[in-house]
Structure formats: structure tokens, C-alpha cells
N, C-alpha and C positions, 0 to 999 in steps of 0.2 A: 793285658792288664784288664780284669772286671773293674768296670767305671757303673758307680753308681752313681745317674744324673739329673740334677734337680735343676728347680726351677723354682726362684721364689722372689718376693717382694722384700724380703728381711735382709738386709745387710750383716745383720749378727756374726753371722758366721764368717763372712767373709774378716770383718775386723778381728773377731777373734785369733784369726789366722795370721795377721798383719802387724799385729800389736805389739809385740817384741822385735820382730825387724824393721829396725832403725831406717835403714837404707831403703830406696827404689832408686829402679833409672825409670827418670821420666822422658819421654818421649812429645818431641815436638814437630810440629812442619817449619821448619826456615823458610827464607824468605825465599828460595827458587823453589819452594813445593817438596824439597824432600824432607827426608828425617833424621831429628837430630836427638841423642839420646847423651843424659849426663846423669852420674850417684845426686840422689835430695837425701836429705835427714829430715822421716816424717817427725811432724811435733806429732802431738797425742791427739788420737782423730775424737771427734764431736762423737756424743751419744747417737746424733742421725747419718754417721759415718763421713760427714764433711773429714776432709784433709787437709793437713797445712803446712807452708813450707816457707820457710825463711828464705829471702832471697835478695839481690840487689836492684833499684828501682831501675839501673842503667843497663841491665844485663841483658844478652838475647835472647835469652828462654823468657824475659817480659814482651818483649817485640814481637818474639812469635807469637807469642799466646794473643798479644791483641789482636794479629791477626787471622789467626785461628785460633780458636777457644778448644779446639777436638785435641786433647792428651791422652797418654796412657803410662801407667806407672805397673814396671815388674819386680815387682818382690818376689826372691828366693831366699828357703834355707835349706841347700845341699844335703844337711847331717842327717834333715828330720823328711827328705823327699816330700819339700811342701815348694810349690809355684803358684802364686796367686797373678793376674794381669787384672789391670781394673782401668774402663774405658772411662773418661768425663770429662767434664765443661770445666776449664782453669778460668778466673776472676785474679785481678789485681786488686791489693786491697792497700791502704796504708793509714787506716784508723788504727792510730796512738792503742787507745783502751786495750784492745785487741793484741797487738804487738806486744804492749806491758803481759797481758794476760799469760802468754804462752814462751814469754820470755825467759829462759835458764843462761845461766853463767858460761855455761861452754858457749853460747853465741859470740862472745865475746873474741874468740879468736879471728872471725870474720867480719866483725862490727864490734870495733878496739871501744866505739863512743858509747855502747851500750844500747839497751831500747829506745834512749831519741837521736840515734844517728840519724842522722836525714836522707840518710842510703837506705834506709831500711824498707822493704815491700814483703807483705803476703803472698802465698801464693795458693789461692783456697780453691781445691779441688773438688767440687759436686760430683757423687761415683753416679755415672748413667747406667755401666751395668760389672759385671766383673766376674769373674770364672776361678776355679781354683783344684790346685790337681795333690790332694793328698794319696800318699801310700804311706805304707808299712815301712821303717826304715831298717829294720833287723836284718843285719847280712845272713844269719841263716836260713832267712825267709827268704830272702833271693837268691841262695845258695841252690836250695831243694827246688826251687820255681827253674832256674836250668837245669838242673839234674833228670828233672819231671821232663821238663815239655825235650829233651835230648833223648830220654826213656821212651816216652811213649809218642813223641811226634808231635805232642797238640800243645797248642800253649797253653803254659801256665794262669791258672787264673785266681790271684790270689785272692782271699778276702779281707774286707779292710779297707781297699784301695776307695778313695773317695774323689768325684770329680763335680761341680756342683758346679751352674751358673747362677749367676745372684742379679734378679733386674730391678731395681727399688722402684721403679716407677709405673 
């Protein structure tokens, strides 16, 4: 796979990438150090790429995070061969304002009370850095890409393929 590999301070791209898939598993250390990975439903990330996750104030992905801050959320969409992983610093938050702000209807299946259930916690993600692995998703193009590299021996190297890390700090 030709991997074109950047390196930059701008998040942009990375959310562009992220912005329609709803879902990540985020990734935590439990309490005996290993890792514990469960689906989040991103809310809609900050202009400065902050993240945010609805969650319960009493639940173990809170516990770990206090006691490690170091998460990581993987976004995939199989169709369009896009993987993005993003490393950061998780915050518990439980400002009202905030909660109202990014509040939608569908929450309500997991908080029957609404935005002041008293279960309710943020889960605000600061990205520290995050990588992202686009290709071409056209089966003809991965068709010809083995045909080729089975033809002449060498691998395929398509173009298109994009691979970037993204460090905003």
C-alpha cells in the first residue's frame, strides 16, 4: 500500500474523517492495568476537536479514566476503507450547561430522566495525537492491485491511499 505520511498540528482532517461515524470503542486501563474496550456514541466534536461522550456517573469506564486519563477511541468505516485511532487525555465533566448543550432525544433511552438525571456524566476527550489510514474503496481497484502485484511480483501500489498522523500539540 503507498502510504502518504504526514505530520501536522491541525486536527481538521482527522475530524473530517470521524464526523459521520457515530460509533468508537474506546479503550481504557482497568483497575488491574489491563484493557478494557466498549462501542461510545460520539456527540458532535468541538471546532478544536474536543470529543464527547454521554455516559453514567457510576460506570467503570468513569473509574478508570480517574485513574488513568491515557484512552484511545477506534473508528472504522469498512465500506469506505477509512481507520482512524486517536490517543488522549479523558476528563469527567458533569456541568448542567454542557449536558443541556449536546443533548438529543435519542439519549433518552439510557437516561429515561432526561438531561437532569443525576446519572448523567461527560466524557470529554482532549485528542493528544491520532493517525488515520484512508484508501481507495473501489473493488476494481483492488481487483487490478492483485492481478498486478500476482502479474509482475511486486506489490501493488495504489494511488490515493492516504495515511496521516495528526499531533495538535
Amino acid at each position: 500500500m503507498a502510504e502518504h505520511v504526514a505530520q501536522s498540528h491541525d486536527v481538521t482532517k482527522l475530524i473530517e474523517r470521524i464526523q459521520d461515524i457515530k460509533i468508537a470503542m474506546l479503550t481504557t486501563a482497568d483497575m488491574e492495568g489491563g484493557l478494557h474496550s466498549r462501542p461510545m456514541y460520539t456527540q458532535k466534536p468541538d471546532a478544536d476537536g474536543t470529543l464527547w461522550f454521554f455516559t453514567e456517573k457510576d460506570s467503570a469506564k468513569i473509574y478508570e479514566v480517574r485513574k488513568d486519563q491515557h484512552v484511545n477511541l477506534g473508528y472504522s468505516k469498512p465500506n469506505d476503507n477509512l481507520y482512524v485511532s486517536i490517543s488522549g487525555t479523558a476528563s469527567v465533566l458533569t456541568d448542567q450547561a454542557k449536558i443541556k448543550e449536546l443533548w438529543s432525544e435519542g439519549l433518552r433511552a439510557w437516561f429515561p430522566k432526561g438531561p437532569e438525571d443525576p446519572n448523567i456524566a461527560l466524557l470529554k476527550i482532549t485528542i493528544d495525537r491520532g493517525e488515520y489510514w484512508d484508501q481507495p474503496s473501489n473493488v476494481l481497484v483492488r481487483a487490478f492491485g492483485y492481478v498486478k502485484a500476482v502479474a509482475t511480483g511486486e506489490r501493488y501500489q495504489p494511488t490515493g491511499d492516504e495515511h496521516a498522523q495528526v499531533n495538535p500539540k
